[in-house]
C-alpha positions in Angstrom: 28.8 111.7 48.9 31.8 110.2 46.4 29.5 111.4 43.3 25.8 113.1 42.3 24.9 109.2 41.0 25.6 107.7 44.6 23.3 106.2 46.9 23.0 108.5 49.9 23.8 106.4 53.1 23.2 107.2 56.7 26.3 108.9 57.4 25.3 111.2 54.5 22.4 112.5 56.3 24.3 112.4 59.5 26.7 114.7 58.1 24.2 117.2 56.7 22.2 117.3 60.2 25.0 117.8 61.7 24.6 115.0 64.4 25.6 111.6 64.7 24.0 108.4 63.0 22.5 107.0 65.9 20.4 110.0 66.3 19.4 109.7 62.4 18.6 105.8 63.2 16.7 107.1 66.5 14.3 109.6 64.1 13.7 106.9 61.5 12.9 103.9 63.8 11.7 105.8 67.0 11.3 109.6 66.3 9.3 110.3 69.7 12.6 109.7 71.3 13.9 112.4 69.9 13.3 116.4 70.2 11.3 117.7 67.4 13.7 120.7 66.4 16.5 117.6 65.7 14.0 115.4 64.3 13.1 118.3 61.8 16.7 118.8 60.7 17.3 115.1 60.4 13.8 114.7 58.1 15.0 117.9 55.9 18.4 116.2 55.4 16.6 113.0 54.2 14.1 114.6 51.7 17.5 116.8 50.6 19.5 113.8 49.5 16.1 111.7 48.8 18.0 108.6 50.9 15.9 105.3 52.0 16.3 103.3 54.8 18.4 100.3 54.1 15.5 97.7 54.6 18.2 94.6 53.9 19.6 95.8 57.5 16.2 96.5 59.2 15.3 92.9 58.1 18.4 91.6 59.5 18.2 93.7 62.6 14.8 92.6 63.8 14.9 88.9 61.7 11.4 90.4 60.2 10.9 91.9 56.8 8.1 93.9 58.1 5.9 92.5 55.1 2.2 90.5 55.6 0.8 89.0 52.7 -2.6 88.6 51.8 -4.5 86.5 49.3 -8.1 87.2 49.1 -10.4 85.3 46.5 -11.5 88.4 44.1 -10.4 92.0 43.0 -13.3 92.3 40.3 -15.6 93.5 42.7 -16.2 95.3 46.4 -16.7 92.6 48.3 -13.0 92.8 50.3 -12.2 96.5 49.3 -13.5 98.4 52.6 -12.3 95.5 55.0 -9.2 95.3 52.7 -8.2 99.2 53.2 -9.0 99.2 56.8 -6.3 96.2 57.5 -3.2 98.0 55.3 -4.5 101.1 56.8 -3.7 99.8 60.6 -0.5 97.9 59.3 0.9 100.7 57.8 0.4 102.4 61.1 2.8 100.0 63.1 5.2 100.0 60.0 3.9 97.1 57.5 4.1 96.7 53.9 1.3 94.9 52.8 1.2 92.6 49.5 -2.1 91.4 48.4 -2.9 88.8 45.6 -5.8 87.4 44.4 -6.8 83.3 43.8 -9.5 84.0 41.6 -10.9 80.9 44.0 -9.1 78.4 42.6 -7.4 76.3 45.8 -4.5 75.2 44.0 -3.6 79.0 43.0 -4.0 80.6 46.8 -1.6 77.3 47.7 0.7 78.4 45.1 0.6 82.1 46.3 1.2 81.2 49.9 4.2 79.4 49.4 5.6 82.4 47.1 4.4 85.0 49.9 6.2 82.6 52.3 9.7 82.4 49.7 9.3 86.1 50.0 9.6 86.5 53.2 6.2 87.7 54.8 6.0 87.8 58.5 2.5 86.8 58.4 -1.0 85.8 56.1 -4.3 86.9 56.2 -6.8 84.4 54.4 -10.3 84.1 53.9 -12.3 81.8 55.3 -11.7 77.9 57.2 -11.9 75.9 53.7 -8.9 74.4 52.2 -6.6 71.4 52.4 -4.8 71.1 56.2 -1.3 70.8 54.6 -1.9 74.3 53.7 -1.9 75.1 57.6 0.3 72.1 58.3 3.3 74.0 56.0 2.4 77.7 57.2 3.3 76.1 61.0 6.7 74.0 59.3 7.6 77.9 57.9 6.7 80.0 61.4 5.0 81.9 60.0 1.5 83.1 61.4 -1.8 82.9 59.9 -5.1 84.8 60.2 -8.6 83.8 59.1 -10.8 86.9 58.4 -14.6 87.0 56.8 -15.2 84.0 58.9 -16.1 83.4 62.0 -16.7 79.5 63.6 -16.0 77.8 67.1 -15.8 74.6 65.5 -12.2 75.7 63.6 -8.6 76.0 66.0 -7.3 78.2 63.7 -7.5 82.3 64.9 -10.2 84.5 62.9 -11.8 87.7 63.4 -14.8 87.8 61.5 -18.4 87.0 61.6 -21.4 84.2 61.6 -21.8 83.9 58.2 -24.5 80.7 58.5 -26.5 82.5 61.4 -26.4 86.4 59.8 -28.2 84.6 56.8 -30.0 82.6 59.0 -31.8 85.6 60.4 -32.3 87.5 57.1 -34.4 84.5 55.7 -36.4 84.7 59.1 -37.4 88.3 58.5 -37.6 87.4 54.5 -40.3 84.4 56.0 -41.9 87.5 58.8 -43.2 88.9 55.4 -44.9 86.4 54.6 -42.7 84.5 51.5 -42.9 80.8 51.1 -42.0 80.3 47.9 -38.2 81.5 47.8 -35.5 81.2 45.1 -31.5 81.4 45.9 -28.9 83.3 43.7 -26.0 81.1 45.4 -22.2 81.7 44.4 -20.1 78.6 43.8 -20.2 76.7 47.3 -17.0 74.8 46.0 -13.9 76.3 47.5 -16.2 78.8 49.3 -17.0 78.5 52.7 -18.4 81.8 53.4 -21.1 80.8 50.6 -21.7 77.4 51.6 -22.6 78.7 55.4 -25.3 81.6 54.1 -26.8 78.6 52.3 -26.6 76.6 55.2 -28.3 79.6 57.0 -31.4 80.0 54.2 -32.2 76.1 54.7 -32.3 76.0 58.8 -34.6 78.9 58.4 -37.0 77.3 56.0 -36.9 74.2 57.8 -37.8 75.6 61.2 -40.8 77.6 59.5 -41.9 74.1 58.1 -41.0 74.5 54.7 -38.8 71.5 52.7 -35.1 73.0 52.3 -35.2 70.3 49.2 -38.2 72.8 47.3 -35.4 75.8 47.7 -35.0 76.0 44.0 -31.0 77.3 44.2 -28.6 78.6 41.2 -25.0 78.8 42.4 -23.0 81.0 39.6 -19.8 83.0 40.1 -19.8 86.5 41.8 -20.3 88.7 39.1 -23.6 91.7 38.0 -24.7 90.0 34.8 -24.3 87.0 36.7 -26.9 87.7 39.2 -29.2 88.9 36.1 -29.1 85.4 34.2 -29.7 83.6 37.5 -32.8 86.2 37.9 -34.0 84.9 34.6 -33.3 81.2 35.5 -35.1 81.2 38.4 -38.3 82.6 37.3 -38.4 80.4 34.7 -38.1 77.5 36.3 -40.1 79.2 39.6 -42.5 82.2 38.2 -44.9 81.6 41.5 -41.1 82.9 43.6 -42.1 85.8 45.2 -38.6 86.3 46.9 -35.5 86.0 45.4 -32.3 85.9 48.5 -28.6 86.6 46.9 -25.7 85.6 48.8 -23.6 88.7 48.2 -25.0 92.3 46.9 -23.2 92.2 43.6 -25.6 88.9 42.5 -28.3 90.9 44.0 -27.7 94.0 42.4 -27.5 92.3 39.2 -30.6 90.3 40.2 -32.3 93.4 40.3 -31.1 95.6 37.7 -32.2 92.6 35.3 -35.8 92.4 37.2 -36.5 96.3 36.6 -35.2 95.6 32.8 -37.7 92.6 31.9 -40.2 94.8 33.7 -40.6 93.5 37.1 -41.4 95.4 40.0 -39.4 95.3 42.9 -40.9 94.6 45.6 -44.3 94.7 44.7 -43.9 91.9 41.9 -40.8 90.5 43.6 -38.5 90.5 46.7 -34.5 90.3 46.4 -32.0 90.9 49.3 -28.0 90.9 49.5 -25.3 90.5 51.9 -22.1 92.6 52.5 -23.6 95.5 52.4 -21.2 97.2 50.2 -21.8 100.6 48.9 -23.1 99.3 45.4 -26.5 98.1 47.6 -27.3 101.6 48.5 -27.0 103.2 45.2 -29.3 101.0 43.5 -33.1 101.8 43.5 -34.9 100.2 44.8 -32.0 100.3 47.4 -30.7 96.8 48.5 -31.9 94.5 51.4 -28.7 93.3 52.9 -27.1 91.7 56.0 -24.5 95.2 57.3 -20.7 93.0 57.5 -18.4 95.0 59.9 -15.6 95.2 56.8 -13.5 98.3 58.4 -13.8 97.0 62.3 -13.0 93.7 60.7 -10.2 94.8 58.8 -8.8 97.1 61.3 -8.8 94.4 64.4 -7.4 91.6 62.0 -4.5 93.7 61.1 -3.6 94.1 65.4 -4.0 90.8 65.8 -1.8 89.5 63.4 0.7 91.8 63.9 0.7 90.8 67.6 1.0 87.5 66.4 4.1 88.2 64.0 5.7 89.9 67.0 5.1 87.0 69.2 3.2 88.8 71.4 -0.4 86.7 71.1 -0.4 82.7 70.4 -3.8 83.7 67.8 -7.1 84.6 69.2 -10.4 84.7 67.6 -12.6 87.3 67.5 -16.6 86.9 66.5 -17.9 90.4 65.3 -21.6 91.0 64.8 -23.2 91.4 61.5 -27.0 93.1 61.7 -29.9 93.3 59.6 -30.2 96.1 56.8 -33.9 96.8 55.8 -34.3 98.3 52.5 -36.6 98.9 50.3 -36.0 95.9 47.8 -37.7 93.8 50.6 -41.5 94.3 50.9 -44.3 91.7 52.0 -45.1 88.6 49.8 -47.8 89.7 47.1 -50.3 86.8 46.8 -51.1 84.7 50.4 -51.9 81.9 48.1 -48.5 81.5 46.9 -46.4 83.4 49.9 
């Protein structure tokens, strides 16, 4: 090295291994090629001189920068964390960077985001769920560059996803919510707009009520942003409006949580007074008490399988296949049987 202030290069390390800089380029791109008593000396000479793979020539090497983005709708809360974790985890195992940003579920701002990613170079995209404009789609296909749907599963869409039944996992959960007897049922919604995944669980509440005989149109249904105070003021809403509800059904366990955490404050018991379930299944739902009713998502399998397929789409190796996961039924106690027959 010309001076202590240098940047340590390849030969630098060959040098101080003592072997060549193929077998330096060997151990950092594909070290079970090579013997581990060489690998070790090689490894020691780079955490001696502190040098970093030139990723400019890796990228021009392989025409990849090794880099998936992913926009998902929220970071305020733990809806995407597990499933989130799980897919960086697996692309960090076959040698991805992942960038994440967040669209706060505004359309126009994943748009803009994508085409940044894209400017950026990433190899590939994870988004959530089927709903926004095709040119979105019709530009990611102009670019090459592959996309993945997660957190949303549907034969109806072309486009690949790994995820799960949203409209039929909500579907069943009113069905065991109606098995216990409730009839008069309020819905903590979030916004449907721009929401896919929302719009289906609500789809899933109203064919369930309507097949038990009940009109979807009496649902009484408050669709507010994804937040725990959130849920609370919707609580309060609905019982105003509905005091006879004797179960209230959340699409997402932070609304429910909050739905809850307001009942037990304004002195409602749940569920002898009242019923209120989830979805997601995030860890918030089982520290609550009474703990949460939910619908269990796969987030980690989810995450994890996402992450392989769109990496073996990136390296050309699959055209995009889907992948429906199952979702099950989470019986807690915030679910009990419907109080008075007269109004369940």
């Amino acid at each position: 090295m010309n001076s202590e202030h240098s940047t340590p290069t390849l030969e630098d390390v060959a040098k101080v291994a003592g072997v060549s800089t193929a077998t330096v380029s060997r151990c950092l791109n594909s070290p079970d090629l090579v013997i581990e008593r060489t690998r070790r000396r090689v490894m020691d000479a780079v955490d001696a001189l502190g040098y970093t793979p030139n990723f400019g020539a890796r990228v021009m090497a392989a025409k990849r920068t090794f880099t998936i983005g992913a926009i998902i709708p929220t970071m305020e809360n733990a809806i995407f964390a597990r499933g989130l974790q799980a897919f960086q985890e697996e692309l960090h195992a076959r040698g991805y960077t992942l960038l994440v940003s967040s669209s706060a579920y505004k359309p126009e701002v994943e748009e803009e985001q994508i085409k940044a990613l894209v400017a950026r170079g990433a190899d590939g995209l994870l988004l959530i769920g089927y709903d926004r404009d095709p040119s979105v789609y019709e530009y990611l296909k102009r670019q090459n560059v592959p996309a993945l749907t997660a957190w949303a599963y549907s034969p109806d869409y072309e486009h690949p996803a790994i995820g799960f039944d949203n409209r039929a996992a909500m579907k069943l959960l009113t069905q065991e919510v109606l098995a216990r007897g409730h009839r008069k049922i309020g819905v903590i919604s979030a916004i449907t707009k721009g929401n896919d995944r929302a719009g289906e669980r609500l789809h899933g509440i109203k064919e369930a009520v309507a097949e038990a005989g009940i009109d979807p149109l009496s649902l009484e249904v408050i669709e507010t942003p994804y937040e725990i105070e959130n849920g609370g003021d919707a609580l309060e809403a609905l019982l105003q409006r509905r005091p006879e509800m004797t179960a209230v059904m959340c699409s997402n366990d932070v609304l429910g949580v909050g739905a809850l955490m307001r009942a037990k404050r304004i002195g409602i018991e749940v569920p002898r007074d009242l019923s209120i379930t989830g979805f997601d299944d995030i860890e918030l739902a089982r520290i609550v008490s009474p703990e949460l009713t939910t619908v269990h998502v796969p987030h980690r399998k989810m995450g994890q399988h996402a992450a392989i397929e769109l990496a073996a789409m990136v390296e050309k190796t699959s055209t995009g296949k889907s992948e429906k996961l199952d979702s099950h039924l989470q019986i807690r106690e915030s679910l009990g049987r419907a109080k008075d027959p007269k109004h369940g």
